[in-house]
N, C-alpha and C positions, 0 to 999 in steps of 0.2 A: 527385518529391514535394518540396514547400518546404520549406526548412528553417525550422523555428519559425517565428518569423511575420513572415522575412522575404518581400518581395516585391519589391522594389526596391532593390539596393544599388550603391553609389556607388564607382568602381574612384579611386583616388586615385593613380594612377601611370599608366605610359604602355610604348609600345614592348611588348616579348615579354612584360613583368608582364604587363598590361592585359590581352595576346590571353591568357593560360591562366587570371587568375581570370573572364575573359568565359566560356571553355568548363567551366570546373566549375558557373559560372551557371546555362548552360544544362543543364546535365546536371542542375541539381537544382529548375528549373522558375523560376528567380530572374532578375528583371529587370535585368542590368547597364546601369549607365549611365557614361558615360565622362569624366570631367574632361580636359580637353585645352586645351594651351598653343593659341597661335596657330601655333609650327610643326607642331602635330599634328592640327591640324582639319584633312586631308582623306587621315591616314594613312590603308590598306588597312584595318589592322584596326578603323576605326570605319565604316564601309560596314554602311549600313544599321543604323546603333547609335545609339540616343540619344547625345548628347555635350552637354555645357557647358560651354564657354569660361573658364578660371578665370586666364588673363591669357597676356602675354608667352611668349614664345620662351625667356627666358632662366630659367632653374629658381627663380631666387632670387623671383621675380616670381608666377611661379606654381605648381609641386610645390611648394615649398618655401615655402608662405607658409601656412601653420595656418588662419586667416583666409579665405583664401579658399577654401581646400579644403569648410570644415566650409560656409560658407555657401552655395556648390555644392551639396553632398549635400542642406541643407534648401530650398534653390530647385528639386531637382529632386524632391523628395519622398520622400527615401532613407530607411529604416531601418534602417539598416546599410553601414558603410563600411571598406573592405579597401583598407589601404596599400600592400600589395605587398613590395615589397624595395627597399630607398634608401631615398634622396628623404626621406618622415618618419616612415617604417617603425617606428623605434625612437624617436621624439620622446613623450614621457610628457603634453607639453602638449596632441599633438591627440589624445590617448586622453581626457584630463579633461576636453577640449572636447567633442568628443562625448558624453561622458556629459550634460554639461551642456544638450547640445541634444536629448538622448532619441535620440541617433542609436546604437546598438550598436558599439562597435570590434571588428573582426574583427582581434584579437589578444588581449595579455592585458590584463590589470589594469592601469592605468597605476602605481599601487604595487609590482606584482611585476617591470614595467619598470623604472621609478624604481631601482630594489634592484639589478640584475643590470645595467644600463646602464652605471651608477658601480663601477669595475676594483676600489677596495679591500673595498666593503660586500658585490660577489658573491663574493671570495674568502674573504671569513669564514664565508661562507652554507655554500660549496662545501666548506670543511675541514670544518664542522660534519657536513657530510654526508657526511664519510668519502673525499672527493678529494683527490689527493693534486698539491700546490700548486710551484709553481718559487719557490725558495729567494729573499729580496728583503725589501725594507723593512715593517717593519708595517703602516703606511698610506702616505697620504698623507706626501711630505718639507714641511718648514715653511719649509725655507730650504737655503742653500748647504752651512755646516757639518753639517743633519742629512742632507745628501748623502751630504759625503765621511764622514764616520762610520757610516752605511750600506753605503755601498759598499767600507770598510775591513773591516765589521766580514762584510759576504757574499764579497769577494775579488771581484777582476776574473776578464774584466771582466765588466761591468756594462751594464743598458739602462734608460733611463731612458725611461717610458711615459706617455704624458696618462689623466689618472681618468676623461676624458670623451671618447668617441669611436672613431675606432677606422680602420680601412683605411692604417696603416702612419703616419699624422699624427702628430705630436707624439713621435717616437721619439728617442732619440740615444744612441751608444754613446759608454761610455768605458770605455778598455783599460788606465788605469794612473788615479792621482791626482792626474796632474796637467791630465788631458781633466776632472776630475770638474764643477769649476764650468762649464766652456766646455756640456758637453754639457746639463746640468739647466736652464740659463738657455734653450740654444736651445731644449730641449724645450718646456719652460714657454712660449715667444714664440709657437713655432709650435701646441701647445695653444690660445692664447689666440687669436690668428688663425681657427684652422679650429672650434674649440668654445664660443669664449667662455666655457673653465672653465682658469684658467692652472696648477691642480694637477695636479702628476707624483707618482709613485712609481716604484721600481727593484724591477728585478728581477734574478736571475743571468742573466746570456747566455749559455745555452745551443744553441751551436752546433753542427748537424749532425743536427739532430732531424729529426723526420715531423713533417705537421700531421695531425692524423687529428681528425674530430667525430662526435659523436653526436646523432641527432635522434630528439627525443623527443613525443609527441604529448599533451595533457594535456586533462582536460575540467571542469567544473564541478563534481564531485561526488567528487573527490580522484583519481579513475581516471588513474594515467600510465601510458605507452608507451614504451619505445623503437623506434627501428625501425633498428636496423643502426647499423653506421660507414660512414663515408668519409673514403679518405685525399684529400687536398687539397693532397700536398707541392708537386707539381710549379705554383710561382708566378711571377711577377715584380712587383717592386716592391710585394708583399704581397698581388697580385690574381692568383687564383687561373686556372689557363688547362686544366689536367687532373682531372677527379677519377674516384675509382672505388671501389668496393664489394664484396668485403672489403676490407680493407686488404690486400695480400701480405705485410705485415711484422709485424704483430701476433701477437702471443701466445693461443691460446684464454682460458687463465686471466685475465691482464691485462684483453682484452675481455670479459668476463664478469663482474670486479671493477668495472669501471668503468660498466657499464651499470647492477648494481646501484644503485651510488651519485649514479650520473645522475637515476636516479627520485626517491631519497630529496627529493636536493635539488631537481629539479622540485615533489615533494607540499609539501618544508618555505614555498617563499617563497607558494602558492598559484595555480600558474601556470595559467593556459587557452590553448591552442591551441597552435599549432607551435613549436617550438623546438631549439636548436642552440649542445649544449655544443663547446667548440673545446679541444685539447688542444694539447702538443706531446709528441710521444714520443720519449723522453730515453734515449738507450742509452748515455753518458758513464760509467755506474758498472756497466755490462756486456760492458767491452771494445768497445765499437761494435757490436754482437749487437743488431737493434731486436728480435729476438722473445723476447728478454728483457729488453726496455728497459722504463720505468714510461711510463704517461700522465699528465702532467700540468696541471694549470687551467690554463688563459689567461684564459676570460670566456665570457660566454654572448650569444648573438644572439638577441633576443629576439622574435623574426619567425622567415617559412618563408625559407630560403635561395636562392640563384640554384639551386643543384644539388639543391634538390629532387627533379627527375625520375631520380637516381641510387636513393634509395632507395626511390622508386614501381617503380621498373621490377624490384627487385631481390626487394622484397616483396611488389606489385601491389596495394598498399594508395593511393589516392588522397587522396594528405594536401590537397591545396586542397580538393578538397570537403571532405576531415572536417575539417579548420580553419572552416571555413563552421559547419559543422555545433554543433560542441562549442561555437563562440561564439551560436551560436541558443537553446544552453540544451541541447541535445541528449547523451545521453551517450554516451563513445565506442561506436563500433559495432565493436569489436572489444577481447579481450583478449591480453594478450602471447602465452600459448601458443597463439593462434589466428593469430600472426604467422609466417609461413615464409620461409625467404630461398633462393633460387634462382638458381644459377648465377653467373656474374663482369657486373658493371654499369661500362662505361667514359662518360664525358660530356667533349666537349671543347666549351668557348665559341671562338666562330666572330666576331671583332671584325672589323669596316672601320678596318685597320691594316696598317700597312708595315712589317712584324717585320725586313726587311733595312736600313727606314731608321731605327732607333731607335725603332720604333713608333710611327710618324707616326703621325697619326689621318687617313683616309682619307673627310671626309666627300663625298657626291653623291651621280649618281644610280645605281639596281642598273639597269642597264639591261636584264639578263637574269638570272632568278633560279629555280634548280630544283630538286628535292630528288631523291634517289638513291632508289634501289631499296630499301623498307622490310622488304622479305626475312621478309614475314610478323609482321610486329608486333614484332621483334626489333629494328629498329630507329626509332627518334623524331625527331622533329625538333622542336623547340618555335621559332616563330618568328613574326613579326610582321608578316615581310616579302614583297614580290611585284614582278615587274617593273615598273621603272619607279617606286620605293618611292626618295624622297630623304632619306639620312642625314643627320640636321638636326650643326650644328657645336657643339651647347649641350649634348649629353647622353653619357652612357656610350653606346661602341659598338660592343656588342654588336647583332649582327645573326640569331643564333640559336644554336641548343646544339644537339648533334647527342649523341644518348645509345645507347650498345650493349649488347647484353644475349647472353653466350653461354655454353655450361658450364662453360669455364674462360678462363685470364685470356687465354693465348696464343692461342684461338681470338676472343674478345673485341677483343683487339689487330685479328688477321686483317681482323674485319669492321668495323673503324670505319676500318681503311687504305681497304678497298672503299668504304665509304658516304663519307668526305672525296673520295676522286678522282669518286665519283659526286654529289657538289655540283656547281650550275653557279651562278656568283656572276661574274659580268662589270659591267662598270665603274669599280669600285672596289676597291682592295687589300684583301687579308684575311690571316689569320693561319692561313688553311686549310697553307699550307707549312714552316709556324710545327709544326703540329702533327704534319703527316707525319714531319719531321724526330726529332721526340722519341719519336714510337712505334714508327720504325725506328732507333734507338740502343740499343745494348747497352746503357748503364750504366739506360735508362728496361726495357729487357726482362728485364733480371736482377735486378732493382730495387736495384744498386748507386748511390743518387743522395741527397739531403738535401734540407732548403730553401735552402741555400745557392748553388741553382747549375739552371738549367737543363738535362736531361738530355739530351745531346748538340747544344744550341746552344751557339757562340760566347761567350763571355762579354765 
């Protein structure tokens, strides 16, 4: 059945985004059409797909031009267009574009974006709502002195954060007062480089936490959702490489506190469609005990996330389609107590990388590309890719997500060991060894580990 009246919508991304909001398309009778660079005009997954040409190889040129995205969508006759995740996913200018072109953004408001995009205006929102926030500056710092008076007045150390942005940019610690100007200046430089917004704020650095989020599903007529957590500790360089569902280290209570207050503040800014509070779980004032640790705000992602398919496969609730949906005007097709969670969900991203060389980036061609035994719908594969599919050198690369689903975590573990040795990826390095190694380390099976540290790699 179409959702509200679209009929034609415009995918404004590329790679494994593209192939899964292509398949909720189809599953909901909707015409996807493809915007693609010139290295992606003869990828696998545009085979037999409308596609339009919106420039260059290099992103800056074309995902990443507002401009040409939206004049795509009205060249191809779209009523509606899905950014995916990246790229301008969370950019508030192509939401207002779109409105202005009559074209639907499949996200939310570009106001309730605007709001939650900017680090200090979502944390007032989030306390308002009863979240409980990591200790740090009121706003925005004005200059050097209301740094270090800041950061005197929270105790080291200290992190200093860009207001705009996000994926580890514009960070910098400082461990005493006298890093306090070195590190707010570089923050601020590198802010302004990657965001073009040169404001920082601090917060305490809290060290040795969980990342765990919550994703919450919202529709037009105040109706919000959660649907579960996911912990996300296990990262590098701030990009996440494990995640899974439950968390193993959270508290019932704590989880049940926080999910209340998720909603609230979903209903107060007015949000529509998928979203995804991000936390870090602070066990510092519990003896290092996480399952009596607090959660606390970091910032909300105002888009569906990569790991999406963690809390589908955990709940069996299809958030790309209802995000389609809820933004057609639709109202949610489901209420919380109609939500059930089932058994342990593991997901691990699968990059063309050299995890023994520093993480090369590994682009060419897959010259041989296979997927493992799906053992009954248990296990998923989300991906983009097929023999002979050339990883272009200009984008994130990721080459697919491999997601498991079994009644508990250890059995969970068992079968994504199985489904990684039953990948076949030839050509090009991947981080498939990357992974086995972490889900055969004691400190990742005992969940003895933090964000500080990769669980059983090298540091």
């Amino acid at each position: 059945m179409p959702a509200g009246s679209f009929h034609r919508l415009f995918v404004a991304n590329r790679g494994e985004v593209a192939a899964r909001i292509a398949r909720a398309c189809d599953q909901l009778g909707i015409t996807p059409v493809f915007g693609v660079s010139e290295a992606d005009a003869s990828a696998p997954y545009t085979k037999d797909r409308e596609t339009v040409l919106i420039g260059p190889g290099r992103a800056a040129q074309s995902y990443l031009d507002p401009m040409r995205v939206v004049q795509a969508a009205k060249q191809a006759r779209c009523s509606a267009l899905h950014p995916g995740w990246g790229f301008l996913s969370e950019n508030p200018l192509l939401a207002a574009m779109c409105e202005q072109h009559g074209i639907t953004f499949v996200g939310p408001p570009a106001h309730a974006m605007s709001l939650m995009g900017k680090k200090t205006p979502a944390k007032v929102t989030a306390k308002r709502a009863g979240l409980t926030l990591i200790p740090g500056s009121e706003g925005v710092l004005a200059d050097v002195a209301d740094a270090r008076a800041s950061a005197e007045r929270t105790g080291f150390p200290v992190l200093f954060k860009a207001e705009s942005g996000g994926g580890g940019r514009g960070m910098r610690i400082a461990r005493s007062a006298d890093e306090v100007e070195r590190a707010f200046l570089d923050a601020s430089a590198e802010a302004t480089a990657a965001f073009g917004d040169p404001r920082v704020f601090m917060e305490k650095l809290l060290e040795g936490g969980r990342h765990v989020e919550i994703q919450v599903m919202a529709d037009r007529y105040g109706n919000v959702v959660h649907v579960g957590e996911r912990d996300c500790t296990v990262q590098r360089n701030h990009q996440k490489l494990i995640e899974e569902s439950p968390s193993p280290v959270l508290s019932d209570e704590e989880r049940a506190r926080t999910f209340a207050a998720a909603i609230r503040c979903t209903k107060q800014i007015g949000y529509v469609g998928a979203g995804t509070m991000e936390f870090l779980l602070d066990a510092s004032g519990s003896g290092g005990d996480f399952s009596k640790g607090t959660l606390r705000f970091m910032e909300m992602n105002t888009r569906l996330q990569v790991e999406h398919p963690v809390s589908e496969m955990r709940s069996g609730l299809d958030l790309m389609s209802e995000m389609i949906r809820v933004c057609a005007g639709h109202r949610l097709s489901v209420k919380q107590e109609q939500i059930t969670f089932g058994g342990h969900v593991i997901e691990c991203r699968i990059n063309a990388e050299d995890p023994t060389d520093n993480f090369r980036p590994s682009p060419g061609e897959i010259t041989r590309f296979g997927l493992p035994d799906l053992e009954g719908g248990e296990v998923r594969v989300d991906t983009h890719v097929a023999s002979g599919y050339v990883v272009p050198p200009f984008y994130d690369s990721l080459i697919c997500k491999v997601i498991v689903r079994a009644e508990t975590r250890d059995l969970a573990i068992a079968r994504m060991e199985r489904a990684l040795r039953g990948m076949i990826v030839e050509g090009v390095k991947t981080t498939i060894p990357l992974h086995l190694t972490i889900l055969a380390s004691d400190a990742f099976r005992t969940n003895r580990y933090d964000t500080r540290a990769i669980p059983g790699w090298p540091t």
